[in-house]
C-alpha positions in Angstrom: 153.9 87.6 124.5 150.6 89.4 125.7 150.5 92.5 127.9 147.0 92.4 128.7 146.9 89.6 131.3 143.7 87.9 130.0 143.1 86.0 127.3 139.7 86.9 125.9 140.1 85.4 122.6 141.1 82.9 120.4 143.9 85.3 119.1 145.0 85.7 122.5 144.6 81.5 122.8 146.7 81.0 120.1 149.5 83.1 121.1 149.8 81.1 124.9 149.7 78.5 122.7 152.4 79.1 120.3 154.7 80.3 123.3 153.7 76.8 125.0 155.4 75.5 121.6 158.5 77.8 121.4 159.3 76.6 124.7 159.0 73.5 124.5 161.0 73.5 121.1 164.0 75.5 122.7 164.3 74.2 126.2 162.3 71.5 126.1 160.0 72.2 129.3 157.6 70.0 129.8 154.2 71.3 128.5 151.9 70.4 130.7 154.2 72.6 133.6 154.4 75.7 131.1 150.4 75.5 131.0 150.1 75.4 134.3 152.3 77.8 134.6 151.0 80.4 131.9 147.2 79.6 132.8 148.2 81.0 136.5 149.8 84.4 135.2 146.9 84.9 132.5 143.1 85.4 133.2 142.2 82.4 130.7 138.5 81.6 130.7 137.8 77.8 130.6 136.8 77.5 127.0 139.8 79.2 126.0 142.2 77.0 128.3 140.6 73.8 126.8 141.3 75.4 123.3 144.8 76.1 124.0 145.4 72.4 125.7 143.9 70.9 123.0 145.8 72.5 120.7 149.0 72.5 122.2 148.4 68.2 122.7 147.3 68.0 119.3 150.8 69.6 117.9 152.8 67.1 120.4 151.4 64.1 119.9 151.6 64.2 116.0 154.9 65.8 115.9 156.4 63.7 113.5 153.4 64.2 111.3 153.3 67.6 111.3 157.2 68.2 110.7 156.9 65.6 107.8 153.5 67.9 106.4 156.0 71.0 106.7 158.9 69.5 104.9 156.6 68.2 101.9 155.4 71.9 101.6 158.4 74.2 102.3 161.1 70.9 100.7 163.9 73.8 100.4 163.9 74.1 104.3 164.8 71.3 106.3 162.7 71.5 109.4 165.6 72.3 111.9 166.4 75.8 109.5 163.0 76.7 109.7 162.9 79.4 112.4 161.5 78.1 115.9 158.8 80.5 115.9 157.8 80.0 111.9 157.7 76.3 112.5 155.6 76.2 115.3 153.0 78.8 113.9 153.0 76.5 111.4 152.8 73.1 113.5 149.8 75.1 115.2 147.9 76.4 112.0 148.3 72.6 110.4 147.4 70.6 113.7 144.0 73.1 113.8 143.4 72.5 110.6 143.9 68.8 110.1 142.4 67.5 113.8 139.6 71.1 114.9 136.1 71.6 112.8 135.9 74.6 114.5 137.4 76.9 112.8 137.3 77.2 109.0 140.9 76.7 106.8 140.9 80.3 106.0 140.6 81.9 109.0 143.3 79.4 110.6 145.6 80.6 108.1 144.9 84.3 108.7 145.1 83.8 112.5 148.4 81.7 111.6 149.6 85.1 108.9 149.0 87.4 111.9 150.9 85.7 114.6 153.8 85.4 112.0 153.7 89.3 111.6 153.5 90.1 115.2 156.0 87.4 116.6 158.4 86.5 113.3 161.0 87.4 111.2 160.3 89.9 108.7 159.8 87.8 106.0 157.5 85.1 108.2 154.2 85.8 106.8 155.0 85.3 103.6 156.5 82.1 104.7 153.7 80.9 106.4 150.8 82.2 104.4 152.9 80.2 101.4 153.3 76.7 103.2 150.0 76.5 104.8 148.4 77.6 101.7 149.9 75.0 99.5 148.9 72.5 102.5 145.6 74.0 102.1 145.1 72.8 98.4 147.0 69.9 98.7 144.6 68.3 101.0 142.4 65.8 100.1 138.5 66.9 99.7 136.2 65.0 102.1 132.8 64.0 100.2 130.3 65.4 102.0 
């Protein structure tokens, strides 16, 4: 997925990530070998490395929630007809935005919309940009 061999962004980050996620949605590889494995044919400086791990582990540990989250916000698609790559930009762009404080909602979701157009379907950015904005105003507000 990236030609450069170094990850010098978060863009880059995400994209390790979301092929960490694709393969361990289609042949279920364990993801902790795939990082390893990915982090020793990339250049990935530290920060980004703990980025991508912490991302990836926040997806797979709140699968369920996340996969329930999707299917309240795209209910015409059961989550197995969603396409692998769709659903895990989306699994991605939802986990950042419900568990990381880094990164504002907006620019998650336009990180999310561009990984859809360079890795999906046609129609994925629509897709995503749709679910993950009605997730977006569906959330509850904290009171701060």
């Amino acid at each position: 997925m990236l030609g450069t061999g170094a990850v010098t962004n978060r863009r880059e980050a995400r994209v390790v990530a979301l092929q960490v996620l694709c393969e361990t949605d289609i042949v279920r590889h364990d993801a902790s070998l795939i990082l390893d494995r990915l982090f020793g044919e990339f250049d990935v400086m530290p920060r980004h490395s703990e980025f991508i791990s912490d991302l990836v582990e926040n997806v797979l540990v709140n699968i369920g929630e996340l996969d329930s989250i999707i299917t309240d916000y795209a209910p015409s698609w059961p989550i197995s007809q969603i396409a692998v790559v769709d659903r895990n930009i989306i699994r991605l762009a939802v986990a950042e935005i419900k568990w990381s404080v880094e990164t504002p909602e907006g620019a998650v979701i336009n990180e999310a919309v561009e990984l859809a157009k360079a890795f999906g379907a046609e129609n994925s950015a629509g897709f995503v940009n749709g679910v993950l904005g009605s997730f977006v105003v569906g959330m509850p507000k904290s009171n701060s």
